[in-house]
TIFILO-214443 format. One record per residue (C-alpha): x, y, z; residue in one letter. Coordinates in steps of 0.05 Angstrom, whole numbers, plus 5000, padded with zeros to 4 digits. Example, Ala and Ser with C-alpha at 12.3 -4.5 7.8 and 13.67 -1.06 7.14 Angstrom:
2
524649105156A
527349795143S
***
This chain:
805
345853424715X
338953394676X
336954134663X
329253914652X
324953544697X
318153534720X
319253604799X
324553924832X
324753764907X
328954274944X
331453905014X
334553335030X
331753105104X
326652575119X
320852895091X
324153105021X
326352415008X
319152175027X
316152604973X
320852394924X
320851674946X
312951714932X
312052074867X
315951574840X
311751074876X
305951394839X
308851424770X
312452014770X
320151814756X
322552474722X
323852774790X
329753084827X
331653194895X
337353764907X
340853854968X
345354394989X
350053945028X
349353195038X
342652845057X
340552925121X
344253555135X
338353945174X
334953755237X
334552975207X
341852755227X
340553045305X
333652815312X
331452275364X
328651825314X
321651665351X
315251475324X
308351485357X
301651435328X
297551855379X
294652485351X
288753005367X
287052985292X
284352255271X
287752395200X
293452555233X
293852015269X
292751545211X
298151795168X
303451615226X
300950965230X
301850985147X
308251225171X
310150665220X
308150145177X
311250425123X
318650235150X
319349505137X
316649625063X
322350085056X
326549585074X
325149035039X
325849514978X
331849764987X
335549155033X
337349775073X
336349785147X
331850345173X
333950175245X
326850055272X
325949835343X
318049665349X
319349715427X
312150075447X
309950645488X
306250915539X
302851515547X
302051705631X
296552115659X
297152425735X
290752745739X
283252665706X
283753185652X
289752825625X
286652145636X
280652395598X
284152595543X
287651915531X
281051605541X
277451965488X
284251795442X
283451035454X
275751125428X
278351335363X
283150885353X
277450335358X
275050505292X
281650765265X
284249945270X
290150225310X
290749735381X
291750225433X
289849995506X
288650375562X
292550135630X
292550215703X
298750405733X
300849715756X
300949515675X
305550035666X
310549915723X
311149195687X
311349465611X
316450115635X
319449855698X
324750575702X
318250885720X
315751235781X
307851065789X
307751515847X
301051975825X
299451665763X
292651475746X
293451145690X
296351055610X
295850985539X
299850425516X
300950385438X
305449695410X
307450115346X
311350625382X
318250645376X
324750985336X
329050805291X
336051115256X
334851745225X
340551715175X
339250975152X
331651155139X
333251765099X
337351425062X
333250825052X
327051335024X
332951594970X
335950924951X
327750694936X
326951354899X
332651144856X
330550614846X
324050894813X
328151294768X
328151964817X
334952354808X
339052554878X
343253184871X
347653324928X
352453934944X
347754294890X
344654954928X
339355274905X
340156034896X
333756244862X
326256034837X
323556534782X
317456294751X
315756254684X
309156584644X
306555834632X
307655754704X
313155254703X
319755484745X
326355584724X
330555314802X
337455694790X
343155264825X
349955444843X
350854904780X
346355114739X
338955234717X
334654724717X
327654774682X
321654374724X
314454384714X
313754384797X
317654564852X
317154274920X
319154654977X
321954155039X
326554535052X
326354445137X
329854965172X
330855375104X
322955315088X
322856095101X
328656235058X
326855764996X
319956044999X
322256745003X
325256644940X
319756524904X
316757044949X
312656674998X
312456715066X
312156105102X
309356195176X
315355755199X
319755845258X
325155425286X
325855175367X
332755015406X
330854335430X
334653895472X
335553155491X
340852725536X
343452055521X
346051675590X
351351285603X
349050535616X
343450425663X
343549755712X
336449625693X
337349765626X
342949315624X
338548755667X
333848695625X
337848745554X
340948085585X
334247815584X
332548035515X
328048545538X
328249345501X
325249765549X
319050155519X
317550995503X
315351305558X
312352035544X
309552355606X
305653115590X
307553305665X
314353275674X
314353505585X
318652955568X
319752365530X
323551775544X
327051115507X
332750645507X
339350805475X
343650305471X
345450115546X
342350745577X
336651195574X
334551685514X
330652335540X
327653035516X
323853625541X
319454065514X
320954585568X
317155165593X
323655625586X
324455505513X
327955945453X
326956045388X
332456015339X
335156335276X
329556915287X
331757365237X
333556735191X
336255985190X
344556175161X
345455805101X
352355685128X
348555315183X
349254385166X
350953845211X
351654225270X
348954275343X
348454805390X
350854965453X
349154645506X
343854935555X
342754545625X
339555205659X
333555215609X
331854505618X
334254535698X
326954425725X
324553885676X
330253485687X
329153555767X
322953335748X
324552765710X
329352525764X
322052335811X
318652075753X
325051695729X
328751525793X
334851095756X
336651765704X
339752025768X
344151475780X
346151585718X
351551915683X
350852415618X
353752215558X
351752585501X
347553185496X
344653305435X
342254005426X
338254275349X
333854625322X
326654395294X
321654885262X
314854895282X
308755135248X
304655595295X
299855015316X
304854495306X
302454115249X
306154115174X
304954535120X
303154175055X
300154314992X
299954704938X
301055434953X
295155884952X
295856384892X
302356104864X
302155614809X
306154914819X
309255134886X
308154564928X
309354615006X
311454035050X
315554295111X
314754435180X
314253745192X
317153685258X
316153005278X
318552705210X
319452025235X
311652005255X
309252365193X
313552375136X
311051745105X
304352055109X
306452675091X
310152455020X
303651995002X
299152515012X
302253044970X
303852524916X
297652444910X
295053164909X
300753214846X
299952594810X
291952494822X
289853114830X
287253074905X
289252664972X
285952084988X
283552315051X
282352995089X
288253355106X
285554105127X
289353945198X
296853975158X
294254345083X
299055055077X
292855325068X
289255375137X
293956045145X
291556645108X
296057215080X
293757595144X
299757155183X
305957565192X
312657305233X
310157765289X
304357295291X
308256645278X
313356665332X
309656725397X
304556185368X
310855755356X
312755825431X
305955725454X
305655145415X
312354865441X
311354975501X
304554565490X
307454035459X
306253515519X
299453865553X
292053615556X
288953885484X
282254115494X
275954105448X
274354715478X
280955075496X
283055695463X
289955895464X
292256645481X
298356695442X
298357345387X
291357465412X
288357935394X
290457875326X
283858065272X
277658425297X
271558675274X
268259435288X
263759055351X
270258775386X
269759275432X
262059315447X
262358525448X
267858585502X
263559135541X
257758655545X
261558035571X
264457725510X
268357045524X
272757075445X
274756415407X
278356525340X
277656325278X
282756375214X
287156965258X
280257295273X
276857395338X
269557045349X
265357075409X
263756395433X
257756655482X
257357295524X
258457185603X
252957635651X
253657875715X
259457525760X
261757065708X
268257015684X
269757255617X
274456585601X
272355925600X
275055425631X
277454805583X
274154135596X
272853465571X
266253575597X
260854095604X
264254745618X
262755345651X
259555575582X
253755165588X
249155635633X
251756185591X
249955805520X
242955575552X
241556335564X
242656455493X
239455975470X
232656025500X
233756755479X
233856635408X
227856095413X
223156625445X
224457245427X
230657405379X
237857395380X
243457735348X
250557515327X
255857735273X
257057455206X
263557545194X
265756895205X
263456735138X
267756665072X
265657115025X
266057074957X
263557564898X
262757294832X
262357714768X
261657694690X
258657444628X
259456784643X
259156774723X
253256294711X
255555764669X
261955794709X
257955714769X
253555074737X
260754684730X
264054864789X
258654784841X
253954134844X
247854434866X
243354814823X
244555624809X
239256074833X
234456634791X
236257354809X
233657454877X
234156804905X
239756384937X
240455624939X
244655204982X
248854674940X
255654334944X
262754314915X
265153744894X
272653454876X
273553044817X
273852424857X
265652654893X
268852854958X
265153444992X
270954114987X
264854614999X
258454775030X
255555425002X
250955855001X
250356154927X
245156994922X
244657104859X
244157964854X
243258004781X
245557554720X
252457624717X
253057734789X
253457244855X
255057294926X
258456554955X
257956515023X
262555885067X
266655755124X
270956295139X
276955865167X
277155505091X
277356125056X
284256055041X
283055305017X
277155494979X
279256054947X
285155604919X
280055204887X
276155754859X
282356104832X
284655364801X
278355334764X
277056114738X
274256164672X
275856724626X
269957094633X
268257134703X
272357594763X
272557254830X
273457724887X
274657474961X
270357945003X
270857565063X
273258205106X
270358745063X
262758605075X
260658435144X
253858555190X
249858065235X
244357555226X
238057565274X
234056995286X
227656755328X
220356915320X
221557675330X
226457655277X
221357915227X
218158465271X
224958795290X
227258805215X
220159105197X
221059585238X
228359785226X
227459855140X
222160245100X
223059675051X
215959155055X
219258475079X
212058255093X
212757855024X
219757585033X
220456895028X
224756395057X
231056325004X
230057094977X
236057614982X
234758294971X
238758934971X
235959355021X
236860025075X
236859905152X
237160515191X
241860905149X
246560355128X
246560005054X
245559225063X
244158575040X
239158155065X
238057405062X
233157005095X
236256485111X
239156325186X
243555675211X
239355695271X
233455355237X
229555945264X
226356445220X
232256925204X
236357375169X
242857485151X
244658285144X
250358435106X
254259095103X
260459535083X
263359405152X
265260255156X
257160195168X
256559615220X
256859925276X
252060405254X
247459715228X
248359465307X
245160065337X
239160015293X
237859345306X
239859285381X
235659905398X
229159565363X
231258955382X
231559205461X
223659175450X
223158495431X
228158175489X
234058185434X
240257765464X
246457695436X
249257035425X
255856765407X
258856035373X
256755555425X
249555725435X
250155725346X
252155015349X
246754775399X
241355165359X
244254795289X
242654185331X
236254195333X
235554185256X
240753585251X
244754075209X
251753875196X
257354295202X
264154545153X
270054035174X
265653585219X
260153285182X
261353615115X
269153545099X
273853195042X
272352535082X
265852485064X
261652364997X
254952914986X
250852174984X
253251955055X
252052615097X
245552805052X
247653385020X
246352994951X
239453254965X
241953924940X
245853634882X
241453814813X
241753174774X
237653524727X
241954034706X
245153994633X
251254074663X
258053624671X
259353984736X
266253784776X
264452944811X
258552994772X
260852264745X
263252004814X
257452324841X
253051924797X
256151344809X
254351384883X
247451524873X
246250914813X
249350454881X
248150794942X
252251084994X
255250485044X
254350955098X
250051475116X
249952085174X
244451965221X
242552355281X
243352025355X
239652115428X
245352125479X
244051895556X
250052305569X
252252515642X
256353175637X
260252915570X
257152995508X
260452815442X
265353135406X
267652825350X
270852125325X
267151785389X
266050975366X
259050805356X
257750065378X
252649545363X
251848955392X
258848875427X
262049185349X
264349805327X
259949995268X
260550765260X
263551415290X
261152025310X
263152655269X
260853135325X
254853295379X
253353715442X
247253985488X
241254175452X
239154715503X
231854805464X
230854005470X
234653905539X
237253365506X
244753145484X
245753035409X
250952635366X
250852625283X
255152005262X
256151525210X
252450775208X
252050225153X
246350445109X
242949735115X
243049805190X
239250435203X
232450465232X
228650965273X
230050835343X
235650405333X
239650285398X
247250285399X
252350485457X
256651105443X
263651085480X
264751765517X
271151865556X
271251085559X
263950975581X
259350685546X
253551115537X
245850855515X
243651245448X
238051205393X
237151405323X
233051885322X
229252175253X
223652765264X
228453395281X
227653775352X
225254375336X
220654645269X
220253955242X
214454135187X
219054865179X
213055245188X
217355835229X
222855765186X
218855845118X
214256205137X
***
């Protein structure tokens, strides 16, 4: 056994082998796998072995169909069969929310090149003829769906890793990681100790206990899940005799899933009654086995399954394959290079590995060998959980999410599981003046504040929910008079040292502010792609406050820890300084009042330190709303003491509070884009306009500055543009196609009600050569076509006059 390599990959399932299969694929051959037992030995040998395409998350969706098409490559590498039955699938809908949802998945597959068609229930009688139609609406149907042999495909992603030069090391457990000064890892096996530069952590239902080693906790927890094979099926066997392999069926009401197996039927439930497993720890001792099985948990779904699936009852049970899977507490993998630990590289929790494991071992080959993934993965990186999770947190999230699985995913829905988790000092005044809470990053948000009679939850919808009066309310509130919300769903970053400048000039794109001034810029990857949008106060020379998205503080302060110079301190203040913004054209008048400091002279882009009331703060004038506004920050031991101040003066002036939604309609108004929708590792600075902020001038080789350059010598192919919507009570949300003359020529990133401009607003991207003001182009909603414009001059402020001056 080699004793130095430069990857050790620590599981042998699906996704393990993918990884190693693709950083040899990439270059990489001095790898190793090491398995405990043979390959295959965790929840790969008992999975079902299907593979869909359809996900909430385009990227998501994307890599499975990488995934799916990945199969027959394998194969013709190896000569090994992967078992693949391209059978297809479709998705069933019994009511208009679930309809909806499928509709607004089949608009972005349009411009994702994946051929999904929507079909009436007729169509699907004919494509899945063991179904009951009785109630159903309509479908998604999807050609690529299928499944395949678990074992075979495994094995396939070894034998082509091999073949690169990758090294397979079975019946070798790993006992310990320690990691070296230089930041390598010495991986301890029960046959020795084996010296790699990086350590990969697939380690499936042992993710918790590999990390733990290296003492990281992986929010991780594993599900009993169960599935029954049938003796043969007459239909089945009627059409086999024809040629014919019946198609997937997945239908969200009765939770299930449903294929062929051999001669009978194949079908799973993602049951209401579900259990965790292994709760205190997945035993090592724990391989190729199953658990017992559990008819009473699954009683109702299969009673259920017997309507929708009238022949399963006929039926007799052959096998019943009971396992465990882990789950991640929204579902999704966890890849990536682990915050705050060198070369510790995540890629578990990947429960649907025959879906995502292709995608799953590109994309962190390519985060090792290139340095970043070629496309945004935020909705699987390890680092959209802070250190704030804990396993109390992780395992009701995990049986939310379960029991999920198969329901209607809202744009607006927020799930109750571990809530409330984080708060701030105002949670409780916000919930004693009607406070409807979101969350973001384990922390509790208000989305808008509900008055008199109406309910403090809002109802999720496809279309305009019961928030709308609510966010209109706030809205107009801020426009007139002045509003007040919190800022702590900002990251918050302090900077420090002799060379926090300089450090600053290389790492961010834009250009560095004087002391007393703050400048809005972005960060940049090597490869140009947008990985921040900040806000940089500079409060003396060697000190700077960096302000971002709260929910990517974990991803951001990665970056920022990656990069650290010498001579500067990075401290993540993100919970330690708090306090509110207040915006509108009162904003100035309740502020006067409320410091003996002279703001009368403060311009737009100024930060001072400052007193208001009694309580030590930071002021910026600056606001998101496009209003004239100001951000106050404080210690938060003094916020509540800050909100007093401010609300009391603030009574005087018509001060309202307002929450996320009526935020996102005011941003509107400006066209600003927004962290993870138009601004995300998608996206170039040059295509969403944030190159505006980039200083070219600057003597500086600053992080993309070359690709960067490169885009702006050539152009950008596409550009973000803002869109008039004749919506009816949808408005966009995100990944909607954009058409143009009967094509599909752009997308939109996302949109809603401006309630200043009455009007419904998209941001999306178009060909650069095709753009004009008051171009006309359909954009699909919920599969309508929907009459939009380009539209230039912004709603509200367009010369800036209230917002500079």
């Amino acid at each position: 056994m080699k004793t130095t390599i430069r990857v050790a990959v620590i599981g042998g399932g699906v996704v393990g082998a993918s990884v190693l299969y693709h950083l040899t694929k990439l270059g990489w051959s001095d790898v190793m796998l090491l398995e405990r037992s043979e390959l295959t030995s965790g929840s790969t040998w008992h999975a079902a072995g299907g593979f869909h395409t359809l996900n909430g998350d385009t990227n998501m969706a994307a890599l499975q169909g990488y995934t799916i098409k990945l199969y027959k490559e394998l194969e013709g590498i190896t000569g090994m069969s992967c078992g693949l039955h391209h059978v297809g699938g479709v998705t069933l809908a019994d009511n208009q929310d679930r309809f909806d949802m499928l509709l607004a998945e089949r608009a972005k597959h349009r411009f994702m090149g994946l051929e999904t068609d929507i079909v009436g229930p007729e169509e699907i009688k004919k494509i899945a003829p063991v179904t009951n139609i009785e109630g159903i609406i309509g479908g998604l149907y999807d050609p690529l769906d299928g499944h395949l042999d678990p074992s075979g495909t495994t094995h396939a992603y070894a034998k082509a890793a091999s073949m690169g030069g990758a090294t397979i090391e079975t019946h070798t457990m790993v006992v310990e990681t320690n990691q070296r000064a230089d930041g390598t890892w010495d991986v301890v096996t029960d046959k020795g100790t084996i010296h790699a530069e990086h350590v990969v952590n697939a380690g499936g239902l042992w993710a918790r206990e590999v990390g733990a080693m290296a003492g990281i906790y992986f929010p991780l927890h594993p599900m009993e899940h169960q599935y029954i094979v049938t003796e043969e099926v007459p239909m089945i066997v009627d059409m086999m005799k024809d040629g014919i392999e019946h198609p997937h069926v997945m239908d969200p009401a009765g939770e299930s899933y449903l294929r062929q197996e051999g001669q009978g039927l194949c079908i799973g439930f993602y049951e209401q009654t579900c259990r965790p497993w292994a709760v205190n720890g997945t035993p090592w001792s724990f391989g190729q086995d199953l658990l017992q099985d559990d008819f009473d948990k699954i009683e109702d779904s299969i009673n259920f399954a017997y309507k929708r699936f009238p022949d399963l009852e006929k039926a007799g049970v052959k096998n019943v394959i009971h396992g465990p899977f882990t789950f991640a507490p929204d579902g999704n993998p966890l890849v990536g290079p682990v915050p705050g630990v060198r070369n510790y590289w995540s890629a578990c929790g990947v429960m649907a590995g025959f879906s995502q494991g292709g995608g799953v071992g590109l994309m962190l080959a390519q985060w090792m060998v290139e340095g970043e993934p070629e496309r945004d993965v935020m909705a699987m990186d390890v680092a959209r959980f802070g250190d704030w999770i804990s396993p109390g947190y992780t395992l009701p999230k995990v049986i939310e999410n379960y029991q999920k699985r198969f329901s209607v995913s809202y744009p607006n829905e927020e799930l109750p599981a571990a809530r409330p988790n984080r708060t701030t000092p105002m949670y409780d005044i916000f919930s004693g003046m009607g406070a409807v809470w979101g969350q973001q990053f384990g922390m509790e948000v208000v989305n808008y504040f509900a008055a008199g009679d109406e309910p403090t939850f809002e109802t999720p919808s496809f279309r305009r929910s019961d928030a709308f009066g609510a966010t209109a309310r706030e809205v107009r509130g801020v426009r007139n008079a002045v509003g007040i919300n919190e800022v702590h769903n900002f990251g918050k970053y302090l900077v420090k040292g002799d060379g926090a400048r300089a450090w600053l000039d290389r790492i961010m794109a834009g250009r560095i502010p004087k002391v007393g001034r703050l400048s809005l810029t972005p960060m940049l990857s090597q490869k140009g792609k947008l990985i921040g949008d900040f806000t940089v106060s500079c409060l003396a020379e060697d000190e700077f406050q960096l302000t971002a998205s709260y929910g990517s503080q974990a991803y951001h302060w990665r970056w920022l820890k990656k990069h650290q110079d010498h001579d500067v301190t990075i401290y993540n203040i993100s919970d330690k300084r708090n306090g509110f913004q207040i915006a509108g054209p009162d904003a100035r008048a309740v502020l006067t009042t409320c410091t003996l400091s002279d703001i009368s002279e403060m311009k737009f882009m100024d930060v001072r330190p400052m007193i208001v009331g009694m309580t030590e703060c930071l002021v910026q004038r600056v606001s998101y709303t496009g209003d004239l506004g100001y951000e106050i920050y404080c210690d938060p031991m003094g916020q509540r003491n800050l909100w007093n101040t401010l609300w009391a003066e603030g009574q005087k002036h018509g001060m309202v509070p307002f929450g996320m939604r009526a935020m996102m309609s005011l941003r509107l108004d400006k066209f600003f884009g927004s962290w993870m929708s138009e601004f995300s590792p998608d996206y170039t600075a040059a295509e969403t306009g944030l190159d505006r902020f980039i200083s070219f001038e600057k003597n500086t080789d600053f992080i993309g500055r070359e690709a960067a350059e490169t885009e702006r010598a050539n152009g950008a192919a596409r550009t973000l543009v803002s869109f008039e919507v004749d919506a009816l009570d949808a408005d966009v949300q995100g990944y909607e196609p954009i058409w143009l003359d009967g094509t599909v020529v752009g997308f939109c990133t996302s949109g809603g009600y401006s309630h200043y401009a009455e009007k419904s607003i998209a941001l999306g991207f178009l060909p650069t050569d095709q753009i004009a003001d008051g171009l006309a182009v359909e954009i699909e909603i919920l599969g309508q076509m929907r009459p939009a414009r380009v539209i230039v001059e912004t709603l509200f402020d367009a010369d800036g006059a209230r917002m500079r001056g």
